[in-house]
MMTF fields as JSON, N, C-alpha, C and O atoms, coordinates in Angstrom:
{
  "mmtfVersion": "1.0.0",
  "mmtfProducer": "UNKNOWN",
  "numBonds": 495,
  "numAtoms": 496,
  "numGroups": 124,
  "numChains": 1,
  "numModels": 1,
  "chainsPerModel": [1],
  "groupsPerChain": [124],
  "chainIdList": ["A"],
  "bondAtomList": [4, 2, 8, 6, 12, 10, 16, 14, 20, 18, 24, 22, 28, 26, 32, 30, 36, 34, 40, 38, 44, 42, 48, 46, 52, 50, 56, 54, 60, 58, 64, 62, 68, 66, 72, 70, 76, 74, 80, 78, 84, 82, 88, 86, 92, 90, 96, 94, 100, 98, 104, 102, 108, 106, 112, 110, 116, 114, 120, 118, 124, 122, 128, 126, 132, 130, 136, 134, 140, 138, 144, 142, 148, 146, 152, 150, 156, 154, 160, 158, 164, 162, 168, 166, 172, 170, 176, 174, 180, 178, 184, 182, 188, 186, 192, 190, 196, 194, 200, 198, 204, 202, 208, 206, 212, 210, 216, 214, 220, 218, 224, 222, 228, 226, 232, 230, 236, 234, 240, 238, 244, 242, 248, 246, 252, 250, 256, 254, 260, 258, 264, 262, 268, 266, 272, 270, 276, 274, 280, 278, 284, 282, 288, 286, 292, 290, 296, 294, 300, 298, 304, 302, 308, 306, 312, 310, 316, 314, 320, 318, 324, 322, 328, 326, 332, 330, 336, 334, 340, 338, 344, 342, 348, 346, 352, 350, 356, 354, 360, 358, 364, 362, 368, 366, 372, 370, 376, 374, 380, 378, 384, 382, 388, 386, 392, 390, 396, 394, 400, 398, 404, 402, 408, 406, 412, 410, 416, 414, 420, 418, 424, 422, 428, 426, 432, 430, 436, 434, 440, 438, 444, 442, 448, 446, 452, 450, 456, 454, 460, 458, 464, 462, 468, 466, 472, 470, 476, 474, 480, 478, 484, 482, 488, 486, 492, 490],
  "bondOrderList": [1, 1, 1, 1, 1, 1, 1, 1, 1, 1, 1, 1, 1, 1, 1, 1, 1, 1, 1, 1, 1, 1, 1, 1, 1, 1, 1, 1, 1, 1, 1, 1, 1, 1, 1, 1, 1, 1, 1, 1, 1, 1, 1, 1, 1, 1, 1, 1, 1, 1, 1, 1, 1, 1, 1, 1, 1, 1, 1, 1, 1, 1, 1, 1, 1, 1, 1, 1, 1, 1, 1, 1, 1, 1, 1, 1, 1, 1, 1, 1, 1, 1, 1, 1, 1, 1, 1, 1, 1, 1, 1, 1, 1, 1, 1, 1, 1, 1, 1, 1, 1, 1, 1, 1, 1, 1, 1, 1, 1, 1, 1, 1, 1, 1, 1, 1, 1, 1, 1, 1, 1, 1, 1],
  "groupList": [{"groupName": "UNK", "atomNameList": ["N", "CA", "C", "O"], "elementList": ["N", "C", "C", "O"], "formalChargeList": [0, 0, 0, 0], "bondAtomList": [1, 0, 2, 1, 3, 2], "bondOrderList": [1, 1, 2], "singleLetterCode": "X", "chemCompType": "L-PEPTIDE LINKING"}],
  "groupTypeList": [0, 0, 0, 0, 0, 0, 0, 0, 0, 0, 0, 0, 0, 0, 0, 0, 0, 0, 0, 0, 0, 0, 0, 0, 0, 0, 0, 0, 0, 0, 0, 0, 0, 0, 0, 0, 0, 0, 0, 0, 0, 0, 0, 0, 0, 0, 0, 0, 0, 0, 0, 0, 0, 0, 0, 0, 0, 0, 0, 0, 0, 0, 0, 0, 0, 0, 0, 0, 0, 0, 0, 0, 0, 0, 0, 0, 0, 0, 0, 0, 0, 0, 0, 0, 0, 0, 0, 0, 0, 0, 0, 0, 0, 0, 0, 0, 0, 0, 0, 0, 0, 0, 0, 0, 0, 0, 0, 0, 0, 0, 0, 0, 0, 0, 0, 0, 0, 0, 0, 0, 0, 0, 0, 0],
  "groupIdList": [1, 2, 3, 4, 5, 6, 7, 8, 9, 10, 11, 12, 13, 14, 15, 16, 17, 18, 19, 20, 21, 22, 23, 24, 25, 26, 27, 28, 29, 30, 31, 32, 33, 34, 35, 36, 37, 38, 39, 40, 41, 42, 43, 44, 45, 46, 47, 48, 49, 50, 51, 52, 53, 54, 55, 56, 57, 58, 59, 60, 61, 62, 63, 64, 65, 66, 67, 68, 69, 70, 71, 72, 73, 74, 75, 76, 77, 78, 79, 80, 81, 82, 83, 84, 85, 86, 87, 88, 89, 90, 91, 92, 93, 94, 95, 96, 97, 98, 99, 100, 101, 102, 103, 104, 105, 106, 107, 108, 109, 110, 111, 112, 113, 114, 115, 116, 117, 118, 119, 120, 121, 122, 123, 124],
  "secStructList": [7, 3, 3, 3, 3, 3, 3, 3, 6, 6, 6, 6, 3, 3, 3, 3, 3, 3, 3, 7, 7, 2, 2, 2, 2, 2, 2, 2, 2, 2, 2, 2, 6, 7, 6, 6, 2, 2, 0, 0, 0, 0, 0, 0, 6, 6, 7, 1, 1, 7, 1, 7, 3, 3, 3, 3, 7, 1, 1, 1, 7, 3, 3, 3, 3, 7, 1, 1, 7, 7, 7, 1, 2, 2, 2, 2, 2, 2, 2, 2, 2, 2, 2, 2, 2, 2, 2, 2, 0, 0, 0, 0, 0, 0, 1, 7, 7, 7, 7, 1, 4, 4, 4, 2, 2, 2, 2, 2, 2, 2, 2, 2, 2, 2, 2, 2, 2, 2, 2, 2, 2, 6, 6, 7],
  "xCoordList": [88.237, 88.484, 87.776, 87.84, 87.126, 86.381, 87.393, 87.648, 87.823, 88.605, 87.883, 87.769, 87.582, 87.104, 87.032, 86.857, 87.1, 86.645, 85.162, 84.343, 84.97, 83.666, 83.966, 84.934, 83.219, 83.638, 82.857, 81.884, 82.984, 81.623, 81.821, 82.986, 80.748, 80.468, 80.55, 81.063, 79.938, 80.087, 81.994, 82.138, 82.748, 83.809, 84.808, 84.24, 85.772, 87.333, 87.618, 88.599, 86.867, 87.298, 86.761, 85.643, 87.688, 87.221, 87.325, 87.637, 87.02, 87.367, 87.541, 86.931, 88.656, 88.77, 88.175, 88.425, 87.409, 86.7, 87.597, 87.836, 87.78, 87.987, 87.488, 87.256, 87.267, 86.371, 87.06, 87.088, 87.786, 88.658, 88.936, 88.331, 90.223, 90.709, 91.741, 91.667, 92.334, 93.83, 94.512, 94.899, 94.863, 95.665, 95.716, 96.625, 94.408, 94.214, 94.913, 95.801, 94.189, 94.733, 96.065, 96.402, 96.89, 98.084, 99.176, 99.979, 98.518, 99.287, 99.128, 100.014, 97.89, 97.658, 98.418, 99.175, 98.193, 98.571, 100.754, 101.543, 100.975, 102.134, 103.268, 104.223, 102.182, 102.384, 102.721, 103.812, 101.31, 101.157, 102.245, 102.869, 102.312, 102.808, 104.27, 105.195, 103.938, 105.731, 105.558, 104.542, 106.44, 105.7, 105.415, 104.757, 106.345, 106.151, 104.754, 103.812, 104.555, 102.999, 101.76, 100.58, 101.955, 101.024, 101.203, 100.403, 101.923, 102.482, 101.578, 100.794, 101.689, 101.384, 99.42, 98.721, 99.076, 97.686, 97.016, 95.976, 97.689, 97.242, 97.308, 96.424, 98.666, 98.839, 98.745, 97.888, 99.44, 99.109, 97.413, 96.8, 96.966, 95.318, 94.638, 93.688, 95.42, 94.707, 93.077, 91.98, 93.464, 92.191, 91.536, 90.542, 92.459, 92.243, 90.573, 89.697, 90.626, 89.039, 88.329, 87.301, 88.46, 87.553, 87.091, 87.639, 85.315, 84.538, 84.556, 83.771, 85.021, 85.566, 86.468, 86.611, 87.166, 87.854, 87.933, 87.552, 88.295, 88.784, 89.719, 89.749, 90.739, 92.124, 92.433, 91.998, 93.573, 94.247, 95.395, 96.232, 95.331, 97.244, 97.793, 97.281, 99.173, 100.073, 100.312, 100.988, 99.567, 99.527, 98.7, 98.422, 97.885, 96.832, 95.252, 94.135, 95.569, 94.114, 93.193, 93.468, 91.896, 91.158, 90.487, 89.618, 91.16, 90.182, 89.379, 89.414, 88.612, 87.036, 87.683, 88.088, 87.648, 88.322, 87.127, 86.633, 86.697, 85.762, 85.802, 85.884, 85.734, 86.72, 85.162, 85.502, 84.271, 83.331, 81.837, 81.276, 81.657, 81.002, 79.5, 79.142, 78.612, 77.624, 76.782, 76.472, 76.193, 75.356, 73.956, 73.112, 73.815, 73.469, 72.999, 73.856, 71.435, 71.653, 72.751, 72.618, 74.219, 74.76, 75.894, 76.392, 76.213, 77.099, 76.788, 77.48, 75.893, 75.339, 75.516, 76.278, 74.891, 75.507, 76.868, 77.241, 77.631, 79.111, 79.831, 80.875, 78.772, 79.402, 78.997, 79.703, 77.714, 77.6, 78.317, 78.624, 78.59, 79.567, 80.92, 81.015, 81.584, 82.581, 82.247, 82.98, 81.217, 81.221, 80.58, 80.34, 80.303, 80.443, 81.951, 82.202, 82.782, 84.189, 84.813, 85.484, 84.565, 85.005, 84.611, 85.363, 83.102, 82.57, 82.716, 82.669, 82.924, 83.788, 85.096, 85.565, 85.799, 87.258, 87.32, 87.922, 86.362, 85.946, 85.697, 86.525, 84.284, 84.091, 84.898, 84.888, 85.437, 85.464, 86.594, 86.785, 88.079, 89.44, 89.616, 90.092, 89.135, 89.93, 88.441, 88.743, 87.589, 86.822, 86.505, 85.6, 86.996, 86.755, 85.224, 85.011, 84.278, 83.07, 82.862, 82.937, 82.49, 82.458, 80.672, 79.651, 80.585, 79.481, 78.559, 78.598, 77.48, 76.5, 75.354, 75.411, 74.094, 73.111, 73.087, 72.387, 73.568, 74.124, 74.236, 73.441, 75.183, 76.077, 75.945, 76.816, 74.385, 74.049, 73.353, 73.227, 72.802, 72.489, 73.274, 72.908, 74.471, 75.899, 76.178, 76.721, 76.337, 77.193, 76.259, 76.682, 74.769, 73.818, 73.853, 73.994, 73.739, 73.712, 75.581, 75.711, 76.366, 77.485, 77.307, 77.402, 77.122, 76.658, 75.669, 75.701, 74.829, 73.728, 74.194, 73.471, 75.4, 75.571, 76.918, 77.108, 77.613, 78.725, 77.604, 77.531, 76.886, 76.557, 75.576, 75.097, 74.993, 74.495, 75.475, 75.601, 76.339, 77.43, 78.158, 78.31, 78.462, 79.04, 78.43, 79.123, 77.138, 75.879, 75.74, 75.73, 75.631, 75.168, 76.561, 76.42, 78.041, 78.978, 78.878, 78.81, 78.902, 78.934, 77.251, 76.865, 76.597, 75.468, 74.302, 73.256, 73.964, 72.855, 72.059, 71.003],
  "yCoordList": [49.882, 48.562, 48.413, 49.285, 47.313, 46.695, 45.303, 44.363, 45.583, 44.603, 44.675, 45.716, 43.751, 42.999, 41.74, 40.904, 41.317, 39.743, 39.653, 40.571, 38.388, 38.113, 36.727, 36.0, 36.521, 35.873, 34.526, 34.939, 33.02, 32.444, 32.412, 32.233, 32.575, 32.77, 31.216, 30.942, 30.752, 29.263, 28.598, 27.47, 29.039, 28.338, 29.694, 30.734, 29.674, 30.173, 30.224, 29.557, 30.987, 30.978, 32.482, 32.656, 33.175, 34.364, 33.839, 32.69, 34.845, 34.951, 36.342, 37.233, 36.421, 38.046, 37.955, 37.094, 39.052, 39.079, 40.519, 41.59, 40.458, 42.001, 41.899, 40.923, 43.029, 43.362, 44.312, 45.407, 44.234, 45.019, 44.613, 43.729, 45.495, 44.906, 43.903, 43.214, 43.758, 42.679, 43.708, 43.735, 44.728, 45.396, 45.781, 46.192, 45.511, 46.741, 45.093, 45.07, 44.127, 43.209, 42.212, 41.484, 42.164, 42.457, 42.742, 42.118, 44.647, 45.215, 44.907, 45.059, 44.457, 44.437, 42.692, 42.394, 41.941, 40.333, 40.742, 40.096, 41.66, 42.087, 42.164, 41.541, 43.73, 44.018, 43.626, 43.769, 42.691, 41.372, 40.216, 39.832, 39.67, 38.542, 38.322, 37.512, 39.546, 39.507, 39.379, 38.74, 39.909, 39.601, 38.721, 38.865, 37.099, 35.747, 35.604, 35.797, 35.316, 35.346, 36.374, 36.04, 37.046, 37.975, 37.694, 38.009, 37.314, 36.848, 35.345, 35.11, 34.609, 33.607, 33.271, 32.424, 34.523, 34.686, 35.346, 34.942, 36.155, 37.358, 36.216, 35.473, 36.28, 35.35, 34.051, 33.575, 33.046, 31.6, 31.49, 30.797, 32.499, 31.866, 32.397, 31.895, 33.54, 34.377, 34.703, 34.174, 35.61, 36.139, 37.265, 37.918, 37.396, 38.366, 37.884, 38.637, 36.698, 36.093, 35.928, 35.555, 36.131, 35.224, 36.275, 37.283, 35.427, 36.647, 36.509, 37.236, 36.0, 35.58, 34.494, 33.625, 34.192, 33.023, 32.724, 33.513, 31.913, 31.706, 31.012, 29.999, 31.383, 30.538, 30.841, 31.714, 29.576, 29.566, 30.311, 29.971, 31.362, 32.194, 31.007, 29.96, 31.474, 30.673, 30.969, 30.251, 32.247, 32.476, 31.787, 31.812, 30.808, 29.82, 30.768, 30.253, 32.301, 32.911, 32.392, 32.394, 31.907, 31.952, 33.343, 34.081, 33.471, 34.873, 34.382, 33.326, 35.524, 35.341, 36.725, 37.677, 36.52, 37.916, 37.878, 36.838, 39.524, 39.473, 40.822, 41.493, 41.389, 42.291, 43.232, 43.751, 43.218, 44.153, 43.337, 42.249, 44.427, 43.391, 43.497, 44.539, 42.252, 41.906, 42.646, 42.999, 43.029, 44.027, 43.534, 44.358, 42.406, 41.938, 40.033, 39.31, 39.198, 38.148, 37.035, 35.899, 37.458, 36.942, 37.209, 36.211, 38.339, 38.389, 37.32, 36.569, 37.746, 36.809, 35.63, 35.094, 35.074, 33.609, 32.945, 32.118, 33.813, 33.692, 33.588, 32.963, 34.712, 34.781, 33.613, 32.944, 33.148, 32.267, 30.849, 30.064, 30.523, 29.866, 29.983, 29.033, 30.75, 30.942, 30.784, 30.2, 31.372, 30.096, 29.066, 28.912, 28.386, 26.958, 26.229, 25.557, 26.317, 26.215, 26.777, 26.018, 28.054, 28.575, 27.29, 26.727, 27.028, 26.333, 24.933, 24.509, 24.186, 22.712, 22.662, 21.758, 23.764, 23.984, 23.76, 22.997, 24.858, 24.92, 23.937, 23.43, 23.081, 22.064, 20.619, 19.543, 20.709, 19.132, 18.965, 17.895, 20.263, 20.206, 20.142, 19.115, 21.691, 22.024, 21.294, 21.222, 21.028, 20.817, 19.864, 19.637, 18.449, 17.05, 17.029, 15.885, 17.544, 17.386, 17.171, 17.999, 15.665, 15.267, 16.041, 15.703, 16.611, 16.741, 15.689, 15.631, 14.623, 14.117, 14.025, 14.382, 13.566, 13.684, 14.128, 15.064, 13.701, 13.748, 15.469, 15.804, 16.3, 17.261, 18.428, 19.228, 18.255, 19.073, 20.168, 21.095, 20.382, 21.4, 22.403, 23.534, 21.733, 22.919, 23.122, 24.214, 22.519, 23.589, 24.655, 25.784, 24.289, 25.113, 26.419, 27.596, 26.082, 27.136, 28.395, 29.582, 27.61, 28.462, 28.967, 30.194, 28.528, 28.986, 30.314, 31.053, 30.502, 31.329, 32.173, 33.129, 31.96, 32.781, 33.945, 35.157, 32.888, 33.651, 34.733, 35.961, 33.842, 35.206, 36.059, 36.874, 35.933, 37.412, 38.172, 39.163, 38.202, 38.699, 40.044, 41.263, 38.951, 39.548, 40.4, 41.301, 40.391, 41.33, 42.49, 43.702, 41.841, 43.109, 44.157, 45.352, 43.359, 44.172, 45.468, 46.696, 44.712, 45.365, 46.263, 46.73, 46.321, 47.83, 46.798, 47.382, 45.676, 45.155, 44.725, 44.227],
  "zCoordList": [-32.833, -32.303, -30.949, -30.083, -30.816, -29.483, -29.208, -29.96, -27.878, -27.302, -25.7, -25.052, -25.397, -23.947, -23.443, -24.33, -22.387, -21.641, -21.516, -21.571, -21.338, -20.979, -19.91, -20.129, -18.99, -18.283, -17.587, -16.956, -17.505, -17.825, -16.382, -16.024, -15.283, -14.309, -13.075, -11.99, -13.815, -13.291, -13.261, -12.79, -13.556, -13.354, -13.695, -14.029, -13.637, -13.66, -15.119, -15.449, -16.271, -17.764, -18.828, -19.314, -18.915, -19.743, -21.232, -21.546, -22.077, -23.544, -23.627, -23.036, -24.621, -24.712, -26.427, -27.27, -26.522, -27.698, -28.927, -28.369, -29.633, -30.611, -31.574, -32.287, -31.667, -32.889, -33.613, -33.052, -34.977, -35.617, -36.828, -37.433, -37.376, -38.651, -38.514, -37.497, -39.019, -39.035, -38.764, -37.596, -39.514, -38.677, -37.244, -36.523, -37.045, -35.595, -34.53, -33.678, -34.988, -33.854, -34.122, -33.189, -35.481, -35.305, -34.148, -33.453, -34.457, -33.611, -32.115, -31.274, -31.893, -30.128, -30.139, -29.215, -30.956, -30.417, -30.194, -29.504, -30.844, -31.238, -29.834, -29.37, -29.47, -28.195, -27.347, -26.795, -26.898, -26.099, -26.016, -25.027, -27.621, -27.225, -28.266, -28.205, -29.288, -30.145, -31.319, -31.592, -32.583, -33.512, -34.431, -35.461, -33.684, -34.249, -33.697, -34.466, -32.566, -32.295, -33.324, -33.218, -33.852, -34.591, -36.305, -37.186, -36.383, -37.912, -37.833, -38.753, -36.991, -36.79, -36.733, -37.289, -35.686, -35.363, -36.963, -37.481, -37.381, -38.702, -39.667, -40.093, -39.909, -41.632, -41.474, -42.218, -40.603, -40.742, -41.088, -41.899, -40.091, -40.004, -41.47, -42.069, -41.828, -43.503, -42.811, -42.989, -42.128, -41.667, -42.502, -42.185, -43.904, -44.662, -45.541, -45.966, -45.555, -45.85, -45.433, -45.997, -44.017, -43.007, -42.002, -41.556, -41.69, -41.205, -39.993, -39.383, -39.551, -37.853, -37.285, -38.146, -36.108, -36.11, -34.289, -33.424, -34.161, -32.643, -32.642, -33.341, -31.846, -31.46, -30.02, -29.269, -29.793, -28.008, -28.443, -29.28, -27.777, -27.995, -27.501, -27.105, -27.63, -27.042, -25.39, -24.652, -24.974, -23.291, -22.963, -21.764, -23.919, -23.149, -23.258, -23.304, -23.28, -23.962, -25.224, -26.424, -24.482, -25.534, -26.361, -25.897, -27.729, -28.24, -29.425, -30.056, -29.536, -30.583, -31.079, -30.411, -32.521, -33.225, -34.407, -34.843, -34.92, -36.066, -36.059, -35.03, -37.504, -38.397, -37.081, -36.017, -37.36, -36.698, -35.874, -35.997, -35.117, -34.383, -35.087, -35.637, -35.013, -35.73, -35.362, -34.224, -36.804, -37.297, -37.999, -38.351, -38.138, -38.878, -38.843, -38.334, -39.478, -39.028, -39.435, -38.982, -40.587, -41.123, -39.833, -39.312, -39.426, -39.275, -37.029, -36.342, -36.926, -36.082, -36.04, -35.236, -36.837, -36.947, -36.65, -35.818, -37.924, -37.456, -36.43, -36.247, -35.271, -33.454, -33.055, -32.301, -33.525, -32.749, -33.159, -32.262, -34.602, -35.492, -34.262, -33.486, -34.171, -33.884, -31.767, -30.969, -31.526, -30.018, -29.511, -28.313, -30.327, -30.696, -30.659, -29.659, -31.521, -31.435, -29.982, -29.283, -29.608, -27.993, -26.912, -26.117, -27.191, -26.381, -25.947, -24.792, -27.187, -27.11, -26.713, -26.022, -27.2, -26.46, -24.673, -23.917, -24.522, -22.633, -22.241, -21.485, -22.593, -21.65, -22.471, -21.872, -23.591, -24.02, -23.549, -22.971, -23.656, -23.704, -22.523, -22.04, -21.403, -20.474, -19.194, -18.003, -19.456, -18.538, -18.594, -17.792, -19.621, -20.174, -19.99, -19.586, -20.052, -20.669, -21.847, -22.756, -21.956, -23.382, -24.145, -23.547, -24.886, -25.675, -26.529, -27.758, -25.466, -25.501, -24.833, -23.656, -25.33, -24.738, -23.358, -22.973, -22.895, -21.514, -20.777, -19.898, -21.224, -21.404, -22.613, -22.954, -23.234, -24.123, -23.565, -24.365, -22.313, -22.148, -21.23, -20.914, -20.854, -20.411, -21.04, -20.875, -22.828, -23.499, -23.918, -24.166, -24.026, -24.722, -23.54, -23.874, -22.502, -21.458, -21.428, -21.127, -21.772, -22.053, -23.344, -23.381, -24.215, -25.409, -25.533, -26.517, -24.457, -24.555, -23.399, -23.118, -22.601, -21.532, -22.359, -22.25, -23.143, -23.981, -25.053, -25.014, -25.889, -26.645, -26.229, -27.018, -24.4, -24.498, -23.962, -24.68, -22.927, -22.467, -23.785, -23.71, -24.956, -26.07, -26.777, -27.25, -27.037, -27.82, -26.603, -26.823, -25.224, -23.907, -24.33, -24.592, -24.33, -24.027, -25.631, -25.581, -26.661, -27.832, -28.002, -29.073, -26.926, -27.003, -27.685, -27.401, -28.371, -28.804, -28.006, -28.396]
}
């Protein structure tokens, strides 16, 4: 299991990233936050299909979860699939930056600041 932050530099906002099985992060959301919270993160979401996901815990953490970290240009995509979703969360929700012409190249720049951060941290 790979569990870490990444942190976008320009403002006050991490993501904690893991890279594991369902079981492995289960047990850590468990820990953390109880095991209605992990029942909730594991099975509501049926991550048993799915090649990556992002959700807000309920501590207000944003995480990026994916069974292993990308190996591959499929599994690539997916990271970046999956911060895309991180990324509209940041600036549209908590930073009311709406995403238009306007405002397309902050998200592109968080976008490209999140996935090298995530590839640097995971050794690619």
């Amino acid at each position: 299991m790979i569990d870490f932050k990444v942190k976008i530099d320009f403002w006050d906002y991490e993501l904690r990233c893991i890279f594991s099985s369902e079981e492995a992060l289960y047990k850590v959301i468990e820990e953390e936050l109880g095991e209605e919270c992990a029942e909730y993160v594991v099975y509501t979401n049926d991550l048993s299909n799915c090649e990556g996901s992002t959700m807000i815990l309920p501590s207000g953490e944003s995480l990026l979860w994916m069974p292993h970290v990308p190996d591959d240009a499929r599994a690539t995509g997916v990271l970046i699939h999956e911060l895309f979703h991180i990324t509209k969360h940041a600036l549209s929700e908590i930073q009311q930056i709406p995403l238009d012409d306007s405002t397309e190249e902050v998200y592109a720049r968080v976008m490209g600041t999140l996935t090298t951060s995530i590839l640097e941290e995971c050794g690619i």
